[in-house]
Backbone as CSV, one residue per row, in Angstrom:
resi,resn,N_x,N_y,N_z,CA_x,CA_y,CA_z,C_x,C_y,C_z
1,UNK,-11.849,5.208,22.842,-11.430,4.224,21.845,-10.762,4.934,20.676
2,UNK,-9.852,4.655,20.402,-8.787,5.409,19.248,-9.418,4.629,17.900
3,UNK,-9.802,5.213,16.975,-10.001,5.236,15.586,-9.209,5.194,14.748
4,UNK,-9.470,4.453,13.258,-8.414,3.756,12.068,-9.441,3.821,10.838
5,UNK,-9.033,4.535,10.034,-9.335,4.450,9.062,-7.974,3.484,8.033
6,UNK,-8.753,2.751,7.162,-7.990,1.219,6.390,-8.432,1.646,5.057
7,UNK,-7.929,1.854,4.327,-8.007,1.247,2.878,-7.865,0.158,2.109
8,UNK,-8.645,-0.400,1.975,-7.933,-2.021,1.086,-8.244,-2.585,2.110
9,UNK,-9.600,-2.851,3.082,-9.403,-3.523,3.968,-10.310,-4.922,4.185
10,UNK,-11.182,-4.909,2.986,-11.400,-6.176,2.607,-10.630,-7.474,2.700
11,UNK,-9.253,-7.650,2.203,-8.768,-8.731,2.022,-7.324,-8.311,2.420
12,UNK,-6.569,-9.293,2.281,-4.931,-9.355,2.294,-4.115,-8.198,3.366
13,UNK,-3.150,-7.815,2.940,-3.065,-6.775,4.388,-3.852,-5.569,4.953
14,UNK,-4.234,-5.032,4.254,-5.664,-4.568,4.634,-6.412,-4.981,5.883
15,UNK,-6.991,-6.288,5.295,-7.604,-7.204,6.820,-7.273,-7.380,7.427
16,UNK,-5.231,-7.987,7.601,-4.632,-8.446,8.178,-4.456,-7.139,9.563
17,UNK,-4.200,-5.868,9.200,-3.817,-4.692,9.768,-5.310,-4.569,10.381
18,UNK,-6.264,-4.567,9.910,-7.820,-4.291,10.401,-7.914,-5.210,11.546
19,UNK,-7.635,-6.198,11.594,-8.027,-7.549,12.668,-6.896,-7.456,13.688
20,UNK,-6.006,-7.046,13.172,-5.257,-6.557,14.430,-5.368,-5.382,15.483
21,UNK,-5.572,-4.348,14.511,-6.263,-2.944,15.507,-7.312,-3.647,16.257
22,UNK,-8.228,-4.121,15.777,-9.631,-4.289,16.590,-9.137,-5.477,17.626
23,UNK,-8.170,-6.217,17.513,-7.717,-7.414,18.464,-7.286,-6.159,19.668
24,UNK,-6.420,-4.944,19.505,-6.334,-4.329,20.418,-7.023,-2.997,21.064
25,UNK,-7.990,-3.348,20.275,-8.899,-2.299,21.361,-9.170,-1.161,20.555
26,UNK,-9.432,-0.942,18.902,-9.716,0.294,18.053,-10.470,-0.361,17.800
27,UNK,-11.328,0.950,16.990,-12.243,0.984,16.252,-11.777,1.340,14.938
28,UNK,-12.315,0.325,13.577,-12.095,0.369,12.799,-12.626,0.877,11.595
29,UNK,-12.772,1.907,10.401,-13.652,2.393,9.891,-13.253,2.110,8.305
30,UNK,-13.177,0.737,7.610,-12.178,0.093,6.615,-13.082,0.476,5.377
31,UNK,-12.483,0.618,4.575,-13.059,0.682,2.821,-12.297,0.077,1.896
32,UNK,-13.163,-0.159,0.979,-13.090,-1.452,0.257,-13.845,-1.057,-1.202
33,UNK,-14.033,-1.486,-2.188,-14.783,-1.844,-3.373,-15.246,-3.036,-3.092
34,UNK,-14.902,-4.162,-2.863,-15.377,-5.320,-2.172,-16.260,-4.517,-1.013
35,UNK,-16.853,-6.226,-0.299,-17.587,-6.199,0.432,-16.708,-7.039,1.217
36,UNK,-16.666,-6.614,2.909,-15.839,-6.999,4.089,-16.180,-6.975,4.975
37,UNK,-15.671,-7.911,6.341,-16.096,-7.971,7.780,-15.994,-6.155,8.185
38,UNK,-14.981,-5.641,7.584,-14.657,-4.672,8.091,-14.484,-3.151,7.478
39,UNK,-15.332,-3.577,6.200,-15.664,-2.305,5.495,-16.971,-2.099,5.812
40,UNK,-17.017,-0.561,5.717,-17.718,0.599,6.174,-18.124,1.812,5.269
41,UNK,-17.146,2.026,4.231,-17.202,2.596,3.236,-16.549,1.775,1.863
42,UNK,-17.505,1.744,1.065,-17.431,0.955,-0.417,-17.009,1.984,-1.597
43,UNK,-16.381,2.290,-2.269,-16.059,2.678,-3.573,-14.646,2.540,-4.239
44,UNK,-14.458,2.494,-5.485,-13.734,1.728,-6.700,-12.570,2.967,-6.975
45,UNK,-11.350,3.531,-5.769,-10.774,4.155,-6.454,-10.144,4.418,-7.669
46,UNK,-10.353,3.733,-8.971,-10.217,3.695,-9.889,-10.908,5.302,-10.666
47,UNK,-12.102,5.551,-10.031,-12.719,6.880,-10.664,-12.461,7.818,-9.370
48,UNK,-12.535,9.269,-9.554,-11.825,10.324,-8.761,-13.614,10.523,-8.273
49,UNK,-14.590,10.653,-8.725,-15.809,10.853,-8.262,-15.983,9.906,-6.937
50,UNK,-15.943,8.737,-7.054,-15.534,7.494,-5.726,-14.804,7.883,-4.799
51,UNK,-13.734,8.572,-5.493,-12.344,9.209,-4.385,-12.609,9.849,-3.188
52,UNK,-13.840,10.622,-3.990,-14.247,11.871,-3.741,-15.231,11.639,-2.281
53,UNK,-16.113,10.738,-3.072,-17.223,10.341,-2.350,-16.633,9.491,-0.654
54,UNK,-15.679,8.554,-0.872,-15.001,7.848,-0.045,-14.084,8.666,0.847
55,UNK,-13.703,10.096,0.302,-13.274,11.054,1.288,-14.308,11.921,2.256
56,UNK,-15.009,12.223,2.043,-16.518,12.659,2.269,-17.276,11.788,3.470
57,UNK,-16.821,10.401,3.506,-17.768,9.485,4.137,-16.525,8.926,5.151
58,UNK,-15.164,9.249,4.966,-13.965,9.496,6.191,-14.139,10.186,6.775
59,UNK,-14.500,11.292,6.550,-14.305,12.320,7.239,-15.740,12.498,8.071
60,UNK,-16.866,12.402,7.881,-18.113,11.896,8.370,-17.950,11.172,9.745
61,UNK,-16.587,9.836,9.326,-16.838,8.927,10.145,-15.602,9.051,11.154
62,UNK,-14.472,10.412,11.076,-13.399,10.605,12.279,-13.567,11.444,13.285
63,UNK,-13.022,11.647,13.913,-11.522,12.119,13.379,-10.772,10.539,13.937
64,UNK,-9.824,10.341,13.461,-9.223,9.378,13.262,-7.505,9.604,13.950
65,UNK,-7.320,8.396,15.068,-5.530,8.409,15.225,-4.652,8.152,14.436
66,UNK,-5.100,7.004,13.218,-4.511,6.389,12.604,-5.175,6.293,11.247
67,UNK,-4.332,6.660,10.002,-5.185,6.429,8.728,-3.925,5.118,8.134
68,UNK,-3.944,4.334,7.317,-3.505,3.361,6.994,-4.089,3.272,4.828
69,UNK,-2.753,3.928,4.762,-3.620,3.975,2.813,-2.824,3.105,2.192
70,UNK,-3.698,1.715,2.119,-2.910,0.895,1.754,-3.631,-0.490,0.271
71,UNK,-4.763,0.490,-0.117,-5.666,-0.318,-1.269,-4.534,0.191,-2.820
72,UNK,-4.631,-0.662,-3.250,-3.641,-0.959,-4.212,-4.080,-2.498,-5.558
73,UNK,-3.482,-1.656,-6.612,-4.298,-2.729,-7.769,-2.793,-2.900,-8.483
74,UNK,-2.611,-4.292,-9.669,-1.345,-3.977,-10.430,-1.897,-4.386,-12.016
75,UNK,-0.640,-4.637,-12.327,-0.990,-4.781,-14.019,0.244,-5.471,-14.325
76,UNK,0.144,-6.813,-14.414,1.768,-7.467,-15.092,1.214,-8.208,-16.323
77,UNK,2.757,-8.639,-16.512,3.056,-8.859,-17.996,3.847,-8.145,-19.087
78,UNK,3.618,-8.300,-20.175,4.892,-7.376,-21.129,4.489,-6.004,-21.265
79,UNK,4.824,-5.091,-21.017,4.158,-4.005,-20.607,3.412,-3.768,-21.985
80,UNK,3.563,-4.148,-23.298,3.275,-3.308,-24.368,1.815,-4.248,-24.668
81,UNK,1.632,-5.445,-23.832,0.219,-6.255,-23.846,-0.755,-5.462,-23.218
82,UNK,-0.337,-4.617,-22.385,-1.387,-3.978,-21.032,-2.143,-2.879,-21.808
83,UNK,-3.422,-2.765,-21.570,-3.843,-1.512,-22.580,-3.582,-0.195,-22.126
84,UNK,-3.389,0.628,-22.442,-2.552,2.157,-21.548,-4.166,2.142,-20.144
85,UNK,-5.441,2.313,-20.174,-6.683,2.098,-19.377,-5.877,1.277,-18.572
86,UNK,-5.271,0.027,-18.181,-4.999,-0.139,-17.305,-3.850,0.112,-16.518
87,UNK,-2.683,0.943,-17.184,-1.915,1.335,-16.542,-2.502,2.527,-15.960
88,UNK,-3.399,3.769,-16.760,-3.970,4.110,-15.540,-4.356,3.833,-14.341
89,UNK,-5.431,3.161,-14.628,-5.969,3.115,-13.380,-4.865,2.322,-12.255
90,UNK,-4.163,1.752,-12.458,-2.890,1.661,-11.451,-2.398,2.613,-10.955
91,UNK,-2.104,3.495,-11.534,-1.684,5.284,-11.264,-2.798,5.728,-10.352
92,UNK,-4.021,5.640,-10.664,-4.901,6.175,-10.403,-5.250,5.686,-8.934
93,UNK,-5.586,4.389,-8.772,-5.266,3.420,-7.229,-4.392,3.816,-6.207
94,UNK,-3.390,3.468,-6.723,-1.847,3.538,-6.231,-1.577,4.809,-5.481
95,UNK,-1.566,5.595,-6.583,-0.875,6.908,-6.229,-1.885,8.045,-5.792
96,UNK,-2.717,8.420,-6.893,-3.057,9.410,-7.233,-3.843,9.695,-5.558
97,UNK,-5.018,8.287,-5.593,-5.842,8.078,-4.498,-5.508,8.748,-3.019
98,UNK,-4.585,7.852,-2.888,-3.700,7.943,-1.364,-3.254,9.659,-1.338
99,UNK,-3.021,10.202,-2.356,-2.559,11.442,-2.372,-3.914,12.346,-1.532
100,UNK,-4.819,12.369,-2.709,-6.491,12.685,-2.415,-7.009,12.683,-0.706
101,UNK,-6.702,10.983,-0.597,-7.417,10.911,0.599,-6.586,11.939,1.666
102,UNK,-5.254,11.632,1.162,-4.433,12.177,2.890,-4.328,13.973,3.103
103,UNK,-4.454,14.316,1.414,-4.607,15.741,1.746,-5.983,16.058,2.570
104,UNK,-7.054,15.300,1.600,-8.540,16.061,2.245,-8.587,15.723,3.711
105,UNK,-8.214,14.219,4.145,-8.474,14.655,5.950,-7.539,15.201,6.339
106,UNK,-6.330,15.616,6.166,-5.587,17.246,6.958,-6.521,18.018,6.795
107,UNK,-6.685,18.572,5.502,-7.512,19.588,5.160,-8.367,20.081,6.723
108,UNK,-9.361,18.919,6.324,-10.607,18.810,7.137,-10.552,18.606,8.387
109,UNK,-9.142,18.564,8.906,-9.269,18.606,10.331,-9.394,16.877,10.898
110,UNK,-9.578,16.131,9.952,-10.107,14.921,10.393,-8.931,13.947,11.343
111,UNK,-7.997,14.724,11.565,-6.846,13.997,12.262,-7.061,14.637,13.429
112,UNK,-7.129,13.439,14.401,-6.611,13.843,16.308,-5.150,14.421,16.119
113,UNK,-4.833,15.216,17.385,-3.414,15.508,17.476,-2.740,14.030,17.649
114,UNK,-1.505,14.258,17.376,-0.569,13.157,17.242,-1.069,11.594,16.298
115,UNK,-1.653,12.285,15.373,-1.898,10.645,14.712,-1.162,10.631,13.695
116,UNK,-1.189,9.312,13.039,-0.603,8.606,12.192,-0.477,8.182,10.700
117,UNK,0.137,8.834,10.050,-0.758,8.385,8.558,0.477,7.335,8.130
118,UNK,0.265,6.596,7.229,0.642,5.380,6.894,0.031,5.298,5.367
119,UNK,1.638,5.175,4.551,1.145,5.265,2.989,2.182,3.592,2.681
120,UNK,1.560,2.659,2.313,1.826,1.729,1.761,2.622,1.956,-0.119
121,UNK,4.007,1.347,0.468,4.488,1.300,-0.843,5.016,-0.609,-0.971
122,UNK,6.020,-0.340,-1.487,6.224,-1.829,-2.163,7.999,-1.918,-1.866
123,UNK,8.012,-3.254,-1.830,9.821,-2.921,-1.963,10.260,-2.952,-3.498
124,UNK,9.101,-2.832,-4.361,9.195,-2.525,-5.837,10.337,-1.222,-5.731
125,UNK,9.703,-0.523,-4.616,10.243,1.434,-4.785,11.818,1.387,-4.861
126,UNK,12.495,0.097,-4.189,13.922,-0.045,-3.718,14.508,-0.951,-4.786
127,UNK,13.904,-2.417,-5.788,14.574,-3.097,-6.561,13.512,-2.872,-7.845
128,UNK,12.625,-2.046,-8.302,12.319,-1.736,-9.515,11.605,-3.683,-9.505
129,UNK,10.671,-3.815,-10.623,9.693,-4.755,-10.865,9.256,-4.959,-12.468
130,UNK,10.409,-5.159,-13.249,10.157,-5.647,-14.575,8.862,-6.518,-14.649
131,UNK,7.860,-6.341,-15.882,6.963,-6.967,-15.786,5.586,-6.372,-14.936
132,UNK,6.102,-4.929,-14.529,4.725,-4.381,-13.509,5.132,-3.033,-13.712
133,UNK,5.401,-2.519,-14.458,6.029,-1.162,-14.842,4.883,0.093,-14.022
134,UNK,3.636,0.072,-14.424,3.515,0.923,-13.604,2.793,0.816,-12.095
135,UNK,2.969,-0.107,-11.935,2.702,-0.462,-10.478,3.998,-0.367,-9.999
136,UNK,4.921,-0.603,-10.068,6.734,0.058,-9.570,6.332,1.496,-9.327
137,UNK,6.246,2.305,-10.899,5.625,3.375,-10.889,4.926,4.118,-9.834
138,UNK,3.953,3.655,-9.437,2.742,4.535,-9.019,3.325,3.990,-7.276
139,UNK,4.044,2.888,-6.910,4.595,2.520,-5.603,5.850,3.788,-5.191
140,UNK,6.726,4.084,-6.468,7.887,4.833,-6.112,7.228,5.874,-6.025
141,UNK,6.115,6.657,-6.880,5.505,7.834,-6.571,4.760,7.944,-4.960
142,UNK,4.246,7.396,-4.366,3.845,7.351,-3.472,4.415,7.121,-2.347
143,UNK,5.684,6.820,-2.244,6.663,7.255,-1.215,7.656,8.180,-1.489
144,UNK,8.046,8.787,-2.484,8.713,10.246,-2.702,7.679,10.799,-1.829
145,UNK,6.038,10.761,-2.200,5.067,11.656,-1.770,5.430,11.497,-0.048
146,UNK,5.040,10.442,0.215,5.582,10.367,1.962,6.664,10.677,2.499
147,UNK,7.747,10.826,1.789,8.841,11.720,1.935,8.374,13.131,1.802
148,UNK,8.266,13.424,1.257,8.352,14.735,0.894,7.003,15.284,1.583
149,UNK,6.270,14.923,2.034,4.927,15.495,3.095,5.833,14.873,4.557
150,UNK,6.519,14.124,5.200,7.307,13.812,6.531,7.373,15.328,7.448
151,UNK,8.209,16.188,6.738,8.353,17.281,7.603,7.192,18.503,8.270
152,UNK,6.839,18.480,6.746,5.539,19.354,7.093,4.397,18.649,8.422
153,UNK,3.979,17.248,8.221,3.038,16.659,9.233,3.722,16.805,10.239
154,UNK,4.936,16.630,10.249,5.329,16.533,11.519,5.244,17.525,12.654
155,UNK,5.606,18.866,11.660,4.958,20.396,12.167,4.000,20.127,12.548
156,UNK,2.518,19.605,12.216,1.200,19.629,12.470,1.044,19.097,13.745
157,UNK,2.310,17.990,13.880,1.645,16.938,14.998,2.002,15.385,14.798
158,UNK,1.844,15.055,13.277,1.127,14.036,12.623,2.639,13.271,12.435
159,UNK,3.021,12.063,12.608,3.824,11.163,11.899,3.443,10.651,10.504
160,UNK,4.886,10.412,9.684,4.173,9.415,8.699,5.317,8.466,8.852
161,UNK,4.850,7.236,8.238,5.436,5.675,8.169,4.919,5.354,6.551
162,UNK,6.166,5.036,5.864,6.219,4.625,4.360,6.527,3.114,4.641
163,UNK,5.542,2.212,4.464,5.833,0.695,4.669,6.137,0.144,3.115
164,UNK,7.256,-0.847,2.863,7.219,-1.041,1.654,7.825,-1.847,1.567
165,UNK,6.508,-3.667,1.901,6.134,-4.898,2.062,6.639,-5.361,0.885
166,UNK,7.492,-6.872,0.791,7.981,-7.598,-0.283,6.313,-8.392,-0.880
167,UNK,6.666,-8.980,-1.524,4.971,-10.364,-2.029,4.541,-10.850,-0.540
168,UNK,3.739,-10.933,-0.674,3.214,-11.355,0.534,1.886,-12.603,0.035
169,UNK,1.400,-13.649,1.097,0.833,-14.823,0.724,-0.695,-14.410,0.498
170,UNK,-1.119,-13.658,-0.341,-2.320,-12.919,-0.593,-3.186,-12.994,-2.027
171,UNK,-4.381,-13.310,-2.217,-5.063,-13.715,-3.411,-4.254,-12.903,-4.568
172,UNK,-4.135,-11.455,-4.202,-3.640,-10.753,-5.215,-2.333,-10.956,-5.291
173,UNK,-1.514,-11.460,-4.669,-0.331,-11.684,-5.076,-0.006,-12.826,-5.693
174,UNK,-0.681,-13.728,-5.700,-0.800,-15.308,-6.741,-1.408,-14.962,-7.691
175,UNK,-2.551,-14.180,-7.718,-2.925,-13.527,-8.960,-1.754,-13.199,-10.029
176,UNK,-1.255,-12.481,-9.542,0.035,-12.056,-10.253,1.656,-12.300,-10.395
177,UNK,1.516,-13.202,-9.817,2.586,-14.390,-10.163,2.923,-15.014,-10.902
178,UNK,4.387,-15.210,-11.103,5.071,-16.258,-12.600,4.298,-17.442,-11.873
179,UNK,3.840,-18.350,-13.161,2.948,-19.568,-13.188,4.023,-20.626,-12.015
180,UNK,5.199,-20.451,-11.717,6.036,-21.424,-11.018,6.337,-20.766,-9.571
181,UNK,6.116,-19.440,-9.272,6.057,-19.243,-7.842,5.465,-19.687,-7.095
182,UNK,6.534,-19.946,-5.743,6.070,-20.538,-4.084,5.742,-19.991,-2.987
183,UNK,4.232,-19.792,-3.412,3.570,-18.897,-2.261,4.099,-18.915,-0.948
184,UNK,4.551,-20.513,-0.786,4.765,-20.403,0.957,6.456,-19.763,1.601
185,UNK,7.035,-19.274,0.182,8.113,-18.899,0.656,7.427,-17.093,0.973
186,UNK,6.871,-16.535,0.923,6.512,-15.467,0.683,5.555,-14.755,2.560
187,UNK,6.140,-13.799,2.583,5.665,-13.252,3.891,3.961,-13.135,4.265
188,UNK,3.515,-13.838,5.260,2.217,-13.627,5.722,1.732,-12.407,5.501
189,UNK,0.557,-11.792,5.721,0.178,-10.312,5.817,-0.403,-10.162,6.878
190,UNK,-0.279,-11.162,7.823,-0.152,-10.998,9.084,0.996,-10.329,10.113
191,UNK,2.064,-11.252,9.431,3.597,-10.559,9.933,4.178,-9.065,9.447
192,UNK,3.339,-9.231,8.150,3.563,-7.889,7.607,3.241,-6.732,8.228
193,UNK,1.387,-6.867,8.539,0.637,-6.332,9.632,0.841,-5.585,11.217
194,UNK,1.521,-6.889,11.003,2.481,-6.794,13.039,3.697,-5.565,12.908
195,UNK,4.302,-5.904,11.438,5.836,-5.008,11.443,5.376,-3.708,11.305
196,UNK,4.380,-3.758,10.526,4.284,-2.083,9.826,3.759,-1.175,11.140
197,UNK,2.507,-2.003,11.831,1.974,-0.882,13.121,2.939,-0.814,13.742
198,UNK,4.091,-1.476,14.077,4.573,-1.419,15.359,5.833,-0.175,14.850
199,UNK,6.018,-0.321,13.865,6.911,0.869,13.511,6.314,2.074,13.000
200,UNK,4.590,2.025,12.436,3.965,3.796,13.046,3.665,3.839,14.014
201,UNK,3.322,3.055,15.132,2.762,3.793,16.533,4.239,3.957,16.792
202,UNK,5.611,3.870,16.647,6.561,4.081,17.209,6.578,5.291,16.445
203,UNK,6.500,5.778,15.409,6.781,6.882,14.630,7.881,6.652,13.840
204,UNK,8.068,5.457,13.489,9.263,5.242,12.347,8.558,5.885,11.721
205,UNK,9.633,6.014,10.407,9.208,6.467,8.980,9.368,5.742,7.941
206,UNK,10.581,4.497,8.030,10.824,3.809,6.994,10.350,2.478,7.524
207,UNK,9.669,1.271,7.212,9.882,0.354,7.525,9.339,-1.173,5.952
208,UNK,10.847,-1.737,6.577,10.243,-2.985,4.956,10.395,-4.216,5.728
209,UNK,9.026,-4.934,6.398,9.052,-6.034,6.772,9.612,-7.432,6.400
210,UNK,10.511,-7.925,7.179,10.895,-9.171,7.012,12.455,-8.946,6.719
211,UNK,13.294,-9.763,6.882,14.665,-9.569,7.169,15.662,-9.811,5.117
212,UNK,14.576,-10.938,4.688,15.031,-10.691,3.451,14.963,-9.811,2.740
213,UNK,13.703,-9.135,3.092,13.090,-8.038,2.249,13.883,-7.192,2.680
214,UNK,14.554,-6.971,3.663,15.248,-5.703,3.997,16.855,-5.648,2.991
215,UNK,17.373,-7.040,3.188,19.092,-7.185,2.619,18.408,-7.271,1.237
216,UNK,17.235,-7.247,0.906,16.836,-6.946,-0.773,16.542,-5.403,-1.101
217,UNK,16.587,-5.119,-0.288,16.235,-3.356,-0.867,17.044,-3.176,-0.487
218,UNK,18.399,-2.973,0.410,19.748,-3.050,0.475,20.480,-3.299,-1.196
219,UNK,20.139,-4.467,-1.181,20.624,-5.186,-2.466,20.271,-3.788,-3.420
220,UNK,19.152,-3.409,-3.931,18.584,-2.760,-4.594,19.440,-1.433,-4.802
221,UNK,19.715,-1.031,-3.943,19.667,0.775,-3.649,21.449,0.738,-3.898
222,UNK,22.241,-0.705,-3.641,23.469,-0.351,-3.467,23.891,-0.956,-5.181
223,UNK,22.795,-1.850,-5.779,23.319,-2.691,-7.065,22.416,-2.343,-8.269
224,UNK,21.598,-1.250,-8.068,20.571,-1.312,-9.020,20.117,-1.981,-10.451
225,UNK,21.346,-2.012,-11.098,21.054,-2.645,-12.255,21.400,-4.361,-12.121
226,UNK,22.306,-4.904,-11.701,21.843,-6.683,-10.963,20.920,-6.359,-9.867
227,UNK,19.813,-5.732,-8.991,19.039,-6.260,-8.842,17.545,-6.166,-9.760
228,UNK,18.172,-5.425,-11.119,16.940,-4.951,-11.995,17.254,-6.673,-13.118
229,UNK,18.320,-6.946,-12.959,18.667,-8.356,-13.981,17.889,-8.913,-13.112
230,UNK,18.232,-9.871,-11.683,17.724,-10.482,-10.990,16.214,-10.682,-10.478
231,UNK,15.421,-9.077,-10.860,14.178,-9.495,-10.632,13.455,-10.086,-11.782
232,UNK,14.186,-9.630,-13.342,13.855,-9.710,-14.567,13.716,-11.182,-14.557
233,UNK,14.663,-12.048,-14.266,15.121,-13.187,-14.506,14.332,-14.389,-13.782
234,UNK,13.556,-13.329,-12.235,13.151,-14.644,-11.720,11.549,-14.335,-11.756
235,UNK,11.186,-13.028,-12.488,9.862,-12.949,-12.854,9.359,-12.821,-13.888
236,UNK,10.083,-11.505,-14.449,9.581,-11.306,-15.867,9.808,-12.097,-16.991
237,UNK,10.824,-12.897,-16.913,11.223,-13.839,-18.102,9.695,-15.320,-18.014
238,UNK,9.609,-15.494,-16.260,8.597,-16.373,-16.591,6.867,-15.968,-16.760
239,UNK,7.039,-14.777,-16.664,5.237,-14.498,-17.441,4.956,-14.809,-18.302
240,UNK,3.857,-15.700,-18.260,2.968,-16.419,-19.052,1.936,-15.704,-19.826
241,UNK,1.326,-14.690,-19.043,0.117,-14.415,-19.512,0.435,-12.986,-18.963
242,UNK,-0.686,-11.645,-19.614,-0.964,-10.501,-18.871,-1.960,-10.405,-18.333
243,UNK,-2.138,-10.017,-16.822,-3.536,-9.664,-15.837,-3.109,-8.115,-15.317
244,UNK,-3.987,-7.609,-15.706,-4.868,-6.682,-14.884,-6.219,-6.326,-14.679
């Protein structure tokens, strides 16, 4: 039985990616701060001691084909409302975490030959996200990082796949929504789920689910500053309130 370690796998794509491995025949070994069908290991990457501890209790529980680092927190609103504490710990989630975890199981050996690591970014990384400054942030850092670790794993054995999912129909993404967004225009994290494995067990490296999301990071990379107006306009102008 081939093994998966999940991050974020409590809720939203997380679960979505968790319920699918186990629909085909893995074993799943998910962590969470929440409590989940499919967490196994609990702690609050927000503190590096948790990090620590939650690397410790991976590696306990692999070696693993597939790691999937995809737990992630944000912070919107006018950036100068947010208290700097929570733009950390966005940094700290986001980036810093995923960094932590994926060095210590190389480190440790905790990877089968030919497995898979999988670092969740955002299509923030491709059209920038007025109104979420460092959650853009800590998304673009974390796929430079998967870039720039690609060659070396690959020496080892190891693929990586940088997925980097538009909004998707997920508690945390209504959470953080202009008060007038339409959830149901917004991608399942089911479909999301389906796109992203099927392009690491293939060994892609790039993949941004859903066909809009793709001619939008297109959009992004070829128009940067109209698609930095355009996201301004249809998000940041309508924030109401700041959450993180």
């Amino acid at each position: 039985m081939k093994r998966a370690f999940v991050t974020g796998a409590a809720a939203g794509l997380g679960r979505a990616i968790s319920d699918r491995l186990i629909d085909e025949g893995w074993k799943v070994v998910g962590h969470d701060r929440d409590e989940g069908e499919h967490v196994a290991i609990r702690a609050d990457l927000v503190w590096r001691d948790a990090v620590d501890q939650a690397l410790g209790e991976a590696i306990a529980a692999g070696p693993f084909d597939l790691v999937v680092l995809n737990a992630g927190i944000s912070a919107t609103g006018r950036f100068e409302t947010i208290p700097a504490e929570a733009h950390s710990q966005v940094l700290a989630v986001n980036a810093e975490a995923p960094i932590v975890l994926a060095n210590g199981l190389v480190r440790s050996g905790s990877l089968n030959d030919g497995a898979h690591l999988v670092f969740v970014s955002s299509l923030s990384h491709f059209v920038g996200y007025p109104g979420a400054a460092s959650y853009a942030a800590s998304k673009s850092a974390i796929a430079i990082y998967a870039r720039s670790i690609r060659k070396p794993m690959k020496r080892r054995g190891f693929s990586v796949t940088l997925a980097c999912p538009g909004p998707m129909r997920t508690t945390q993404a209504a959470r953080h929504a202009p008060p007038d967004a339409r959830a149901e225009k917004r991608m399942t994290a089911e479909a999301a789920a389906r796109s992203i494995l099927k392009a690491a067990l293939a060994r892609r490296f790039l993949v941004v689910p859903g066909v809009s999301n793709r001619a939008f990071s297109l959009f992004g990379r070829f128009a940067p500053g109209l698609a930095t107006r355009v996201m301004r306009k249809i998000i940041y102008d309508k924030f109401d309130r700041s959450v993180w």
